[in-house]
C-alpha positions as CSV (number, residue, x, y, z in Angstrom):
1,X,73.7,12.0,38.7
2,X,73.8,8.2,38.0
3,X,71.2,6.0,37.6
4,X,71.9,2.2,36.7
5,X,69.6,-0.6,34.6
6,X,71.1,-3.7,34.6
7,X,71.1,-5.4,31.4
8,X,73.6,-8.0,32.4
9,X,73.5,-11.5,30.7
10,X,72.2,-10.2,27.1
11,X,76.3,-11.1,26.7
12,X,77.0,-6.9,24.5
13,X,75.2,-8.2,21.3
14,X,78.1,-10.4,20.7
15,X,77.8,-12.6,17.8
16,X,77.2,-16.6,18.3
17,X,78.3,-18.0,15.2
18,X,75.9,-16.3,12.6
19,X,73.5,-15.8,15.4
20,X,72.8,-12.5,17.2
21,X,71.4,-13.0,20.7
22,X,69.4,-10.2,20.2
23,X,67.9,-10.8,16.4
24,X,68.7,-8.1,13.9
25,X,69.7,-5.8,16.4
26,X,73.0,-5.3,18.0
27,X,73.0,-4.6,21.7
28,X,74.4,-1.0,21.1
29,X,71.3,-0.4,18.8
30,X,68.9,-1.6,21.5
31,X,70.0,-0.2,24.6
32,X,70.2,3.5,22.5
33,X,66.4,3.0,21.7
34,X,65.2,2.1,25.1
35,X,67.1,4.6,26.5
36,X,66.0,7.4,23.8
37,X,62.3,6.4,25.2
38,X,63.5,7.7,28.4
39,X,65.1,10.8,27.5
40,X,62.2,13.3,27.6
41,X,61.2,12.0,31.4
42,X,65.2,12.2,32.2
43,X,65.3,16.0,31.0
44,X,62.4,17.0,33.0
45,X,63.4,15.2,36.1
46,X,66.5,17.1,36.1
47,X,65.0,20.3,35.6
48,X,62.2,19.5,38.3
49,X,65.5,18.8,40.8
50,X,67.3,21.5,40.2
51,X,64.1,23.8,40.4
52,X,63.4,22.4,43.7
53,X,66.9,23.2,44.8
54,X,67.0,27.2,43.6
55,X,66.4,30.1,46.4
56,X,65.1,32.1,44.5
57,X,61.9,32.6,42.7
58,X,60.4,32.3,39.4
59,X,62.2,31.7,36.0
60,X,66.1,30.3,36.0
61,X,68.7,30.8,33.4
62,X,69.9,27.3,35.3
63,X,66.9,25.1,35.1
64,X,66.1,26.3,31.5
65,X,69.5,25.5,30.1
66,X,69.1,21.8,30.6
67,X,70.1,19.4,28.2
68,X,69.7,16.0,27.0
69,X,72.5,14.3,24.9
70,X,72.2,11.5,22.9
71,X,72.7,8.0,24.1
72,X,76.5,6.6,23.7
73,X,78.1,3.5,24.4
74,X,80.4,3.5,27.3
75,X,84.0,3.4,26.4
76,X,84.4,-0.4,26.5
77,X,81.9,-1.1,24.7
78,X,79.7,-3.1,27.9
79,X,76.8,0.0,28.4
80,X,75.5,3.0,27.0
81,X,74.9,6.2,29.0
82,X,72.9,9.6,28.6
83,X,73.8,12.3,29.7
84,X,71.4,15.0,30.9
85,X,73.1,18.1,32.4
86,X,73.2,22.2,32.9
87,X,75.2,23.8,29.6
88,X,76.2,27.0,28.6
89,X,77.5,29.7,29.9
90,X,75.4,32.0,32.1
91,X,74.7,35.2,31.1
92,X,75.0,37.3,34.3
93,X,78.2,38.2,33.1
94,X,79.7,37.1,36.2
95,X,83.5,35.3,36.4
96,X,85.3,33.7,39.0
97,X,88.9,33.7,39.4
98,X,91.6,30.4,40.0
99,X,94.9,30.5,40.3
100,X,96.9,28.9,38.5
101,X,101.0,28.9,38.6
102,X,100.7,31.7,40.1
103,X,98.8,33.6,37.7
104,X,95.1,35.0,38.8
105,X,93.0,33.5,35.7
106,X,89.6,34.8,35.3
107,X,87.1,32.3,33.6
108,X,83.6,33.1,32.9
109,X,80.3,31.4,34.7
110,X,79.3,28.0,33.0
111,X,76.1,26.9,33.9
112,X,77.4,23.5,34.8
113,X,79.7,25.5,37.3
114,X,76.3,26.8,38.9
115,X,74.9,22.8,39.5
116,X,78.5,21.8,40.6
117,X,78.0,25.0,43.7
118,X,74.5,24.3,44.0
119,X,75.4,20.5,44.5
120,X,78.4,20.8,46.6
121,X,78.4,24.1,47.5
122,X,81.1,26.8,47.9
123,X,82.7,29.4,50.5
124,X,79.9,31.2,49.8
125,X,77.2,29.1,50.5
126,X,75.6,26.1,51.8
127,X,75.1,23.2,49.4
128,X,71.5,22.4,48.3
129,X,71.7,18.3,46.4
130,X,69.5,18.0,43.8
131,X,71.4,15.3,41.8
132,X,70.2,12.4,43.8
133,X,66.8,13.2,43.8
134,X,67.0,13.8,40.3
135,X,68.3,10.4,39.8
136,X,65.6,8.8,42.6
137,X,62.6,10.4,40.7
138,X,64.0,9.7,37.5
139,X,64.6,5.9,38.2
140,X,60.8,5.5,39.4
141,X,59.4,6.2,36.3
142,X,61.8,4.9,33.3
143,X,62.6,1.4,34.7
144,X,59.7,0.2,33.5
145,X,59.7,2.7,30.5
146,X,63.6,0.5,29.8
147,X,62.4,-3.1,30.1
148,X,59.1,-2.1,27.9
149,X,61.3,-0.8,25.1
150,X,63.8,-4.2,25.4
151,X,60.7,-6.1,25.1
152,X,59.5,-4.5,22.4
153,X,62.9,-4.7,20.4
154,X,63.2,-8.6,21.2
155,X,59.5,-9.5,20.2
156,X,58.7,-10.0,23.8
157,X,55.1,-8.2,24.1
């Protein structure tokens, strides 16, 4: 699922001199708070995605295992990111088996295995997206939520 804001131009909360471009706030610090305003809406339209995507009726292990992380910077230091995904592992007790080098290796059912099949599907059955609409229906409703919570931060409202 991705889902892109641009905050391009703020220039990463790089120091000018002894002034911050974004106050007392680094852009790291920022950019985890507006997205932390988002994270409640991101969870739930995850879970509303992968609900509608699931044959089968009422409660699922799946849909209830969903998890928000934290927000995180990117690994060079130019966004941050959140995560929200399926984790676990399921507790039908079922395993599939890979082989690797030869050897038959039996791993148990992750719940994050189920999205990826549900996604993508497998031999076994058709695939049924959900991560695009996630993303779509998530998008609609935090973009504003973003730029309201980068206001706020720089002084803006």
């Amino acid at each position: 699922m991705s889902m892109t804001y641009d905050v391009s131009g703020f220039g990463g909360g790089r120091m000018i001199g002894d002034l911050s471009l974004f106050g007392n706030l680094t852009f790291e610090q920022m950019a985890k708070r507006a997205l932390e305003e988002v994270r409640p809406d991101m969870e739930e339209g995850t879970k509303a995605a992968l609900r509608s995507s699931i044959q089968h009726p009422g409660d699922s292990e799946l849909v209830n295992s969903v998890k928000c992380f934290e927000p995180r910077m990117t690994g060079n230091g130019e966004g941050a990111v959140i995560v929200c995904q399926p984790v676990g592992k399921s507790k039908s007790g079922n395993r599939y088996h890979t082989v690797n080098r030869g050897k038959t290796i039996s791993k148990a059912v992750m719940n994050n295995d189920k999205a990826f099949w549900l996604e993508y599907g497998n031999a076994h059955q058709t695939a049924h997206p959900w991560k695009d609409r996630a993303a779509n229906s998530i998008e609609a409703k935090s973009t504003s939520k973003i730029q309201q919570a980068i206001e706020k931060e720089l002084g803006a409202e």
